[in-house]
C-alpha positions as CSV (number, residue, x, y, z in Angstrom):
1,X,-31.3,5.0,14.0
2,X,-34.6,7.0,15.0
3,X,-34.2,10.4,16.7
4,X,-37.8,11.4,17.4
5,X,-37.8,15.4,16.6
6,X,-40.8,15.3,18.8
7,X,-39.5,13.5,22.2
8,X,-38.5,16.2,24.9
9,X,-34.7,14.6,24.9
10,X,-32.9,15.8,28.7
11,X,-29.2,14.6,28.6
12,X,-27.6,14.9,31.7
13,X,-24.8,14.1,34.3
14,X,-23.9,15.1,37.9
15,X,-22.7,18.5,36.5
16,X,-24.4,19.4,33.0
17,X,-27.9,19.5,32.2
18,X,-28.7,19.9,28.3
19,X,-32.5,20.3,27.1
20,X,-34.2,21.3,23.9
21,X,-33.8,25.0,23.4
22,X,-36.6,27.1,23.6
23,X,-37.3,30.4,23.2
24,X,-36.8,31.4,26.9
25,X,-33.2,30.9,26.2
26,X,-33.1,34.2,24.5
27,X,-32.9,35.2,28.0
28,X,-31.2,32.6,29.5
29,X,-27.9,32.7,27.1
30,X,-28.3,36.9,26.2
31,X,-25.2,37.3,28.6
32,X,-23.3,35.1,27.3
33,X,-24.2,35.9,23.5
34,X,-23.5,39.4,23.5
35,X,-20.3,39.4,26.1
36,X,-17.9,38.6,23.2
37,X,-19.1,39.6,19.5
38,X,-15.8,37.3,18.6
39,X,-17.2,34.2,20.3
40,X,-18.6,32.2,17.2
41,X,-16.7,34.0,14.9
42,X,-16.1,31.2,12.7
43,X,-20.1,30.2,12.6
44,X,-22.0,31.1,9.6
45,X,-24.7,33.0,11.7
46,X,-24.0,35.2,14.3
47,X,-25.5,35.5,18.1
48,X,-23.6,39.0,19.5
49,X,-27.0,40.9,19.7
50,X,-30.2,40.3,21.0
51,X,-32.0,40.4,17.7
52,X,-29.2,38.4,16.1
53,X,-29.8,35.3,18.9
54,X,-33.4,35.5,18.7
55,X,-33.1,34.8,15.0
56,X,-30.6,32.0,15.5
57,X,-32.8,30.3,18.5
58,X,-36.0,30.8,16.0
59,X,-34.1,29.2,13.0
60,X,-33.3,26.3,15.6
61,X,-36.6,25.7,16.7
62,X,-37.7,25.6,12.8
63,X,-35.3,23.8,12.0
64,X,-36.1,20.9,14.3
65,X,-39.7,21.0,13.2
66,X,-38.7,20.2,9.7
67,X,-36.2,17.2,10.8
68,X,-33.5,18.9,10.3
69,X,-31.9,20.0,13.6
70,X,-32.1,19.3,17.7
71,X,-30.5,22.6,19.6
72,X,-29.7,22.0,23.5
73,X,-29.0,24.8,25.9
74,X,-26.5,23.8,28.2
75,X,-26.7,24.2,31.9
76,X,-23.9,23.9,34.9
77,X,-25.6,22.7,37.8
78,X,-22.1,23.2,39.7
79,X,-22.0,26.6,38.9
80,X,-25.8,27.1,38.5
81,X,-25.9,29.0,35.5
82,X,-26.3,28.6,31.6
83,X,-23.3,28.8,29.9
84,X,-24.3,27.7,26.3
85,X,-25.2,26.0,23.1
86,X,-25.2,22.6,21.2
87,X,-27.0,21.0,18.2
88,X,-27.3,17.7,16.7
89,X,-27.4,18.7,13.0
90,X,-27.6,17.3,9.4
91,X,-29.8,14.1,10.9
92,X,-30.4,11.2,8.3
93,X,-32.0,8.4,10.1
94,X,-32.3,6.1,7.2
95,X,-28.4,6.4,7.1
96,X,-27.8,6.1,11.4
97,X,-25.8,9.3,11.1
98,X,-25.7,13.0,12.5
99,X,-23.4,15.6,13.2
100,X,-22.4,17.3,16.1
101,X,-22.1,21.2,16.3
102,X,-23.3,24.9,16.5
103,X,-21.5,24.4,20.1
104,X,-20.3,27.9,21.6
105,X,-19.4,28.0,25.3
106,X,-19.2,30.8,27.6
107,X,-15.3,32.1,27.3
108,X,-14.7,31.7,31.4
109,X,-15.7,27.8,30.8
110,X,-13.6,27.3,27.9
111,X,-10.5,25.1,28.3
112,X,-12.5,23.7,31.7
113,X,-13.5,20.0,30.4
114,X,-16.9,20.9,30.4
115,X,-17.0,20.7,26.5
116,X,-15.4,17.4,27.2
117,X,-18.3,16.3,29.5
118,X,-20.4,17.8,26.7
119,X,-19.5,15.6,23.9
120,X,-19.7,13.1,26.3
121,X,-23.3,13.5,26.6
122,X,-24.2,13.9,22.9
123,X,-21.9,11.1,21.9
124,X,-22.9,8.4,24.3
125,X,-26.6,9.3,23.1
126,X,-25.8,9.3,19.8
127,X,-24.3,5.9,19.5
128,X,-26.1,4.2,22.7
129,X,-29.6,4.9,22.9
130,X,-30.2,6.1,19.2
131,X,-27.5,3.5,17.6
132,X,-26.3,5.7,15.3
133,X,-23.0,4.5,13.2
134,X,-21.6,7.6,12.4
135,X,-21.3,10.9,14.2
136,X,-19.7,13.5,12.2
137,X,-17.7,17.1,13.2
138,X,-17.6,20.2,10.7
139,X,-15.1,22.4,11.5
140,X,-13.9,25.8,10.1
141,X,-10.0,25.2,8.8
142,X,-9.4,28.4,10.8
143,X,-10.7,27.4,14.2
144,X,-7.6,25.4,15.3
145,X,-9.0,25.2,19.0
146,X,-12.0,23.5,18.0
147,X,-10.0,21.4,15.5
148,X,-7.6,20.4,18.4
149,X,-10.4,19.4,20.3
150,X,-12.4,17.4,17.8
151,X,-8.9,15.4,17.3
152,X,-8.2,14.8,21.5
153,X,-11.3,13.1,22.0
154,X,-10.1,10.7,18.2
155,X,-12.2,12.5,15.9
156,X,-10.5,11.4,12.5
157,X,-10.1,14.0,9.7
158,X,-11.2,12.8,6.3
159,X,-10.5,15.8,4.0
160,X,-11.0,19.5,3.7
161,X,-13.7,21.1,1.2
162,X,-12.5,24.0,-0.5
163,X,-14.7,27.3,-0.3
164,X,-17.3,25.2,1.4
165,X,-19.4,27.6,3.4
166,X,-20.2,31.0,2.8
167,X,-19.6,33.0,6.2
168,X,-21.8,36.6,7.7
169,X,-18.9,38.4,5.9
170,X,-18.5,37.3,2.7
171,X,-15.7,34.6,3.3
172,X,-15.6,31.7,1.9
173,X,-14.7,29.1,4.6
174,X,-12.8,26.1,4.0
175,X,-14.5,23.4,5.9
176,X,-12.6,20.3,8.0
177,X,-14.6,17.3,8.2
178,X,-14.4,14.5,11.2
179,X,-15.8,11.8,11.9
180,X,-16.1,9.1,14.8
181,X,-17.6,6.1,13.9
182,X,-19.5,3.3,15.9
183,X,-16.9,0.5,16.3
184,X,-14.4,3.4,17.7
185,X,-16.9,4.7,20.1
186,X,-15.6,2.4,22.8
187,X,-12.6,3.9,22.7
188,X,-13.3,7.4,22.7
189,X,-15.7,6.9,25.4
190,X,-12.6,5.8,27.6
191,X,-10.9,8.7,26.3
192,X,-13.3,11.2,27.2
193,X,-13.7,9.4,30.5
194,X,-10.3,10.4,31.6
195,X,-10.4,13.7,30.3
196,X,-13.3,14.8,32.3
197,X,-12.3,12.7,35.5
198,X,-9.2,14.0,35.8
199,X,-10.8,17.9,35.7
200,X,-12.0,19.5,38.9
201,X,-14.9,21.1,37.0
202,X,-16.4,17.7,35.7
């Protein structure tokens, strides 16, 4: 697996658009950031004021400059308009593995299939063009709704750390971790197929 930290990477469908984030996005997701200070409340870092997203867009961009992370914004072209965030994280090429996460999505899109559509995007690049053989998912114990969503598209669950990561407030999350690995991909692609062709908004 080689993701070039470098290469400009656009992934995109008749209805999303997702490109490297940038610092212009401060502006482009400041709406949806501060709208709800409850929106990533089970992310380690938090995005609910204007200082607090430029820091987490900074520590993006720094973190893809040491090979560690790729942040997308995510834009509707349907609905013309930004509605979020999305990250390839924890990259190992020598090991053709990555994770998928830092997602948060604009509450009035939630529950729409565009997350669906989403992973759909991230996944297909993952395992298609970079040939990666495992994609992974860490999810807060707490966050059933991402849990829930993570297991739809056949995300498998394969064990809980205890008092894994420390949270803005002191907690000490327990952390679910999934995977999807490449000789299920074909499946899951048919899976997330359906789910975003049977949704009006993808």
């Amino acid at each position: 697996m080689h993701l070039a930290f470098e290469k400009y990477i656009v992934l995109e469908s008749s209805n999303l658009l997702l490109k490297p984030i940038t610092l212009s996005d401060i502006d482009n997701l400041l709406y949806i950031a501060t709208s709800d200070k409850t929106l990533i409340q089970y992310s380690p870092k938090q995005i609910y004021t204007k200082a607090l997203l430029t820091t987490y867009i900074e520590n993006a961009l720094d973190m893809r400059r040491n090979h560690k992370r790729y942040a997308f914004s995510i834009f509707s072209k349907s609905d013309n308009c930004y509605v979020g965030s999305t990250s390839y994280l924890n990259i190992v090429n020598a090991d053709d593995r990555l994770q998928i996460g830092a997602t948060w999505i604009d509450k009035k899109f939630q529950g729409t299939g565009l997350n669906s559509e989403c992973k759909y995007l991230l996944l297909q690049y993952a395992f298609e063009t970079l040939q990666a053989h495992r994609v992974e998912f860490s999810v807060d114990e707490r966050n059933i709704r991402s849990r829930k969503a993570v297991e739809k598209i056949g995300g498998k669950l394969e064990g809980i750390l205890r008092e894994h990561t420390l949270m803005y407030d002191g907690f000490r999350r327990k952390t679910c971790c999934y995977s999807i690995i490449k000789s299920e991909w074909e499946a899951v692609k048919s899976r997330l197929e359906i789910l975003i062709g049977t949704n009006s908004k993808c």
